[in-house]
C-alpha positions in Angstrom: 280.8 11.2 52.8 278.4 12.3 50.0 274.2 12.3 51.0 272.2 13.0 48.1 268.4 12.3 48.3 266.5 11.8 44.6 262.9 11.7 43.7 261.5 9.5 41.0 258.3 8.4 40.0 259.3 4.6 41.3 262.0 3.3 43.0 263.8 1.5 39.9 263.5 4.6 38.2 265.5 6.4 41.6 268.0 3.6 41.9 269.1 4.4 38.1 270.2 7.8 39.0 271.8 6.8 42.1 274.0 4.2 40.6 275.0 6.5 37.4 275.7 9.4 40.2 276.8 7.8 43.0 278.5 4.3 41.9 277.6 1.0 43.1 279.6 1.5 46.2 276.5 3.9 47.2 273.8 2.9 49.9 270.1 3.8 50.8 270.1 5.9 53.9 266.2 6.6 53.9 263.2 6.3 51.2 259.6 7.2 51.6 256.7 8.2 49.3 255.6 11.3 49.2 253.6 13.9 47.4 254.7 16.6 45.1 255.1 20.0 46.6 252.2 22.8 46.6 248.7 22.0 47.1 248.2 20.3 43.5 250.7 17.9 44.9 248.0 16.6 47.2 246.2 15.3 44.4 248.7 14.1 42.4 250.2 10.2 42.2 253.0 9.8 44.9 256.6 9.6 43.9 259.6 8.1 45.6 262.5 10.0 47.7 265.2 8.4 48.5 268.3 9.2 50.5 271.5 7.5 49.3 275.3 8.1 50.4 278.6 6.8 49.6 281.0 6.8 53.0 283.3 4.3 54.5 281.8 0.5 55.8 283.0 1.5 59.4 280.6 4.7 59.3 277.9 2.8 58.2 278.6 -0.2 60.8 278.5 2.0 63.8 275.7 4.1 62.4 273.8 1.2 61.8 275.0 -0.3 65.8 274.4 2.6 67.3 270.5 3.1 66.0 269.9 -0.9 66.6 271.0 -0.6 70.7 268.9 2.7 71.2 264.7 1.6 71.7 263.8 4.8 70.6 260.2 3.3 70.5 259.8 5.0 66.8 258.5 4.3 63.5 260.5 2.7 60.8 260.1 6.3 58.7 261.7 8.1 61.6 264.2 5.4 62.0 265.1 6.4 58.7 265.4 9.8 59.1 267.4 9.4 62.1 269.9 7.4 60.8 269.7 10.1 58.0 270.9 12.6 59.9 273.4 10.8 62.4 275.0 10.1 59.2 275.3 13.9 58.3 276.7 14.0 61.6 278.7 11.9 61.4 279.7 13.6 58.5 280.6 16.7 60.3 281.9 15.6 63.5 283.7 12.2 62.6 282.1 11.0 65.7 282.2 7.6 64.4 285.7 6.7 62.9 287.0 5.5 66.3 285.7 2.8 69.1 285.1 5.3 71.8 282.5 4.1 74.2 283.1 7.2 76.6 281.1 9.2 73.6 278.3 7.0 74.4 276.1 9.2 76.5 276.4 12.3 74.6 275.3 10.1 71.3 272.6 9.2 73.2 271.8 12.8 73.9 272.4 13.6 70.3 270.3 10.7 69.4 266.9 12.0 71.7 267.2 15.4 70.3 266.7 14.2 66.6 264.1 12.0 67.6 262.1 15.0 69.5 263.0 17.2 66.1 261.9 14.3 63.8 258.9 14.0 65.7 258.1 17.6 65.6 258.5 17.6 62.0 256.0 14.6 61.8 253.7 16.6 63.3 254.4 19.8 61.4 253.8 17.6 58.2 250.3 16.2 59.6 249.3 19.8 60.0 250.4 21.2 56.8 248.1 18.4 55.3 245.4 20.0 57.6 246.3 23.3 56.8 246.6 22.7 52.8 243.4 20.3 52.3 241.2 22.7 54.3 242.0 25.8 52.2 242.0 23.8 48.8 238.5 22.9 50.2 237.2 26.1 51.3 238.0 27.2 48.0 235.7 25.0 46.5 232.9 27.2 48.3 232.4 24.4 50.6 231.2 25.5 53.7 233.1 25.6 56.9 230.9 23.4 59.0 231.6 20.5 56.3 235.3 20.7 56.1 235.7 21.1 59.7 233.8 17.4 60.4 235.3 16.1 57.4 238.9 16.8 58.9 237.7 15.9 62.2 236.4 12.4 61.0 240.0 11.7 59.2 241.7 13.1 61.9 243.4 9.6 63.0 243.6 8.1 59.8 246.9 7.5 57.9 248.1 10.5 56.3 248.6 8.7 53.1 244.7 7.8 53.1 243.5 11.3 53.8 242.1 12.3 50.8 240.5 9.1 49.4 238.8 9.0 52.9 237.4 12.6 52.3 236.1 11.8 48.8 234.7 8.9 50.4 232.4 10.8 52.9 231.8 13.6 50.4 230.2 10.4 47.9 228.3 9.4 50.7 226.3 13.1 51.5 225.5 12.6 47.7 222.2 11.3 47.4 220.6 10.9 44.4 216.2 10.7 43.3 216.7 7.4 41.0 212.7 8.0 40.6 212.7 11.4 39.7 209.7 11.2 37.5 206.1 11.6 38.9 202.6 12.1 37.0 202.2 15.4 38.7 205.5 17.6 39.6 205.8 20.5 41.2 208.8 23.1 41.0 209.3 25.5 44.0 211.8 28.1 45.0 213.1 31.7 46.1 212.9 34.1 43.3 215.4 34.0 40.4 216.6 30.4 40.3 215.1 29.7 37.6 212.5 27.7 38.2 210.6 28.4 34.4 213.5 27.7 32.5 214.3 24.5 34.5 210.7 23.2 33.5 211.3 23.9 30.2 214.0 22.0 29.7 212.6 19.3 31.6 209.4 19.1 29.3 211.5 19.6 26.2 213.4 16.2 27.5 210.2 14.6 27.9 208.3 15.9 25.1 210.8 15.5 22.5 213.6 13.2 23.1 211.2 10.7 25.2 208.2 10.9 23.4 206.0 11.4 26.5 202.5 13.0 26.4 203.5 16.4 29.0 201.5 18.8 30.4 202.5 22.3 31.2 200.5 24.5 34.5 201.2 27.7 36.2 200.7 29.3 38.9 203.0 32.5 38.3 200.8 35.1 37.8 203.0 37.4 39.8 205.8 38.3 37.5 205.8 40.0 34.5 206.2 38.1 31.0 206.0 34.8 33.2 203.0 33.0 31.9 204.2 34.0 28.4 207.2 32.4 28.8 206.0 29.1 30.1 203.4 29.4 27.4 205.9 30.6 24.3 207.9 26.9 25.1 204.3 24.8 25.4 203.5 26.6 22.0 207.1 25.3 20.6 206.7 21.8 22.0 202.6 21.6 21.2 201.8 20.6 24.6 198.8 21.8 26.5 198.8 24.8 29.2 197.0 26.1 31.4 197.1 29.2 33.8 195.8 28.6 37.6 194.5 32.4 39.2 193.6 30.1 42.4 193.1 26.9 44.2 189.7 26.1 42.0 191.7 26.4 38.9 194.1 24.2 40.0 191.7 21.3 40.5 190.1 21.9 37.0 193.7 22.5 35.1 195.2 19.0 36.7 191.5 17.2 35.4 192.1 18.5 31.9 195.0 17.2 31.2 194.1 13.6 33.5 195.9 11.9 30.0 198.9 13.2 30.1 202.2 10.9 31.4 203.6 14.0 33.3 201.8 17.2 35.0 204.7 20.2 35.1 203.6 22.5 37.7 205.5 26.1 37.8 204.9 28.7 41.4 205.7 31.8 42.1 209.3 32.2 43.3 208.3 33.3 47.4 211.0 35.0 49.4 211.8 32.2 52.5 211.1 34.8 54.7 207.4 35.7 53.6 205.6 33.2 55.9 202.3 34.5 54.6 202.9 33.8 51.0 204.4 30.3 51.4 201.5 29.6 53.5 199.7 30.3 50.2 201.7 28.5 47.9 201.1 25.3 50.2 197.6 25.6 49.6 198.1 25.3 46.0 200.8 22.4 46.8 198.4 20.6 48.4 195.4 20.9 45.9 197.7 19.3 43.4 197.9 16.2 45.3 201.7 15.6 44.2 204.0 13.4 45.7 207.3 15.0 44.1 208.0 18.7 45.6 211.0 19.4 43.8 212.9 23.0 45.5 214.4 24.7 43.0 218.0 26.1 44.1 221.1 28.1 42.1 223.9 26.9 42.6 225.2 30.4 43.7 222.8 30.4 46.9 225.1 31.7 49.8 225.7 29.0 52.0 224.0 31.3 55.1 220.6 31.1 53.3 220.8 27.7 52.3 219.5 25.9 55.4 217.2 29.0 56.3 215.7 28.3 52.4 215.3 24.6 52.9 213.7 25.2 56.1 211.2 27.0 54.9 210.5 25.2 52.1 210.4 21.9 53.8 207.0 23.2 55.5 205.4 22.9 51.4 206.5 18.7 51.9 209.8 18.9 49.6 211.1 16.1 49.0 213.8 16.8 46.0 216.3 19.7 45.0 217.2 20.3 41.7 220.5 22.5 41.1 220.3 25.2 38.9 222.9 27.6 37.0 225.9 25.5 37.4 227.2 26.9 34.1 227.5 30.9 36.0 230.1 29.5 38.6 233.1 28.1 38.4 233.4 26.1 41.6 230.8 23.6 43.0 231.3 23.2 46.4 227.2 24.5 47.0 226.0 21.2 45.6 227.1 19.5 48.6 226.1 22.6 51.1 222.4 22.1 49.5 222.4 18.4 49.4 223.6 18.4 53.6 221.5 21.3 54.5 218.1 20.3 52.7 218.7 16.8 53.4 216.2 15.3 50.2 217.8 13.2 47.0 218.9 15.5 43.9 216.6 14.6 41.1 218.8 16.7 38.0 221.0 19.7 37.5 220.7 22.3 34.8 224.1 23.7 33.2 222.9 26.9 30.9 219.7 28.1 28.9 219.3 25.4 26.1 216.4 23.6 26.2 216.2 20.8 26.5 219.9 20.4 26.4 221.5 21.1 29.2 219.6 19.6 31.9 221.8 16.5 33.4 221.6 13.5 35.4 224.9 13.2 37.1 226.1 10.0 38.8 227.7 10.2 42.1 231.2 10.1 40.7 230.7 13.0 38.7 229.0 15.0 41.3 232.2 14.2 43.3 234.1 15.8 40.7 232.8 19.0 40.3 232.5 19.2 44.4 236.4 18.4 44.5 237.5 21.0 41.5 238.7 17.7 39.5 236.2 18.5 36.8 234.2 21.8 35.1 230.5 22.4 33.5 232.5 24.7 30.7 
């Protein structure tokens, strides 16, 4: 007897190489889909195996008998297998070229311990999906709290559905700010996100390519060569500015420029930790009398500070994140880490330091690419 198993990409495509190999005396033993090998196989199409042989028709009959009589109580992949390897067996031992019942019991025997080893290497295959998908996951910088419920959630579901199940509960943490725009926004965030920049871009996008009236306010009086930034760009785009040194400028800034479609408001990047000076920067957040708090996050934030950030943040009444730096990493598994841990809709990303150009407005699916590695920003 000659076993042979052969993957294709369909089963026509198999059954040509068995009959030019094997003849057309040969027979199907097993087939199943599968993935290809090594962890890009888990993302990759399924192809065929199958398991052909050519041996005599009285191996095959009592093969065949043998496997029907025994209620094994197993699937019909097992089945397979099984009769896979009593036919090896068979193979080895001859067991079946005569009519000897008194060989019953011991086939029997024979037959439980392939089931128990088939069954064990079932299992072995569910884990190594576990096993595989987790690390392919954790190497997207997605944090271990998410892939553990994501696993646990799929845990009973057929292998073979794994995946698209995953990418389905990763699309549905993505939540998206359809109404993004407000006539008074205001950017918050740690230091070093790049909160300036981001604004920029945003009133370049408006200015320029939407031919809105903007209006350009800051509040950064802290760092050095910030104001002259914000007001370098306003200068470019010939939009007014104004500087706020406290909470009575604010209210006289946001009047004079009462015409304007959009209201741009830039802070001071505060340290999460610094109760006193957030509880400052909410008084200026609330003298604005915005309804859009958008928190300003890089999209290299280690996922430990991320919930302690939006935390503190939330106190100021944010109610978007925008994603910043994408283009200085090359994995985005942090987009869903901020999205779950601040728990408000995404309003944009930025992807480098053109303005206006790269500041995006990604659908879902395309979020859901970066997340999964499918896709880049360079």
């Amino acid at each position: 007897m000659i076993i042979k198993k052969y993957t294709a990409n369909n089963v026509n495509e198999a059954l040509g190489k068995i009959r030019q190999e094997l003849g057309k005396d040969a027979v199907i033993i097993s087939q199943k889909k599968m993935r290809k090998p090594g962890l890009n196989g888990l993302f990759s199409k399924k192809i065929v195996e199958i398991t052909a042989a050519v041996e005599s028709q009285d191996n095959k009959k009592y093969i065949k008998e043998d496997i029907s009589k025994k209620n094994l109580n197993v699937s019909d992949d097992i089945q397979n297998d099984l009769l896979e390897a009593l036919a090896e067996r068979a193979n080895t031992k001859e067991k079946y070229e005569t009519n000897d019942k008194a060989d019953n019991s011991e086939l029997l025997s024979e037959m439980e311990q392939i089931k128990n080893m088939i069954n064990t290497l079932v299992l072995n295959k569910e884990e190594s999906f576990t096993d595989k998908t987790e690390e392919y996951l954790e190497k997207q910088d997605i944090s271990k709290e998410i892939i553990e419920n994501l696993l646990l959630k799929v845990k009973n579901i057929d292998e073979k559905e794994k995946l698209n199940k995953i990418k389905e509960l990763i699309k549905e943490e993505i939540i998206l700010e359809e109404n993004y725009l407000d006539k008074i926004m205001v950017f918050v965030g740690p230091t070093g996100v790049g909160k300036t920049t981001t604004i920029a871009k945003l009133a370049g996008k408006l200015a320029l390519l939407e031919k809105k009236s903007v209006g350009l306010i800051t509040i950064d009086t802290y760092r050095i060569g910030a104001v002259e930034q914000l007001k370098t760009y306003a200068e470019i785009m010939n939009i007014p500015f104004n500087v706020v040194f406290n909470l009575k400028d604010m209210e006289s800034a946001i009047k004079s420029m009462e015409n304007c479609d959009v209201i741009l408001i830039d802070t001071t990047g505060r340290s999460s930790k610094n109760t006193m000076q957030l509880s400052e920067l909410r008084a200026y957040v609330e003298k604005s009398n915005s309804k859009n708090i958008n928190l300003v996050l890089s999209s290299s934030v280690k996922n430990t500070d991320i919930k302690v950030i939006g935390d503190s943040y939330k106190n100021l009444g944010v109610n978007r994140v925008v994603i910043t730096k994408l283009d200085e990493t090359s994995t985005y598994g942090s987009i869903l880490n901020i999205l779950k841990e601040v728990n408000v809709p995404l309003s944009f990303i930025t992807t480098g330091q053109n303005v206006p150009e790269d500041i995006k407005f990604p659908s879902k699916e395309e979020l859901l690419s970066l997340i999964m590695g499918e896709n880049s920003i360079c």
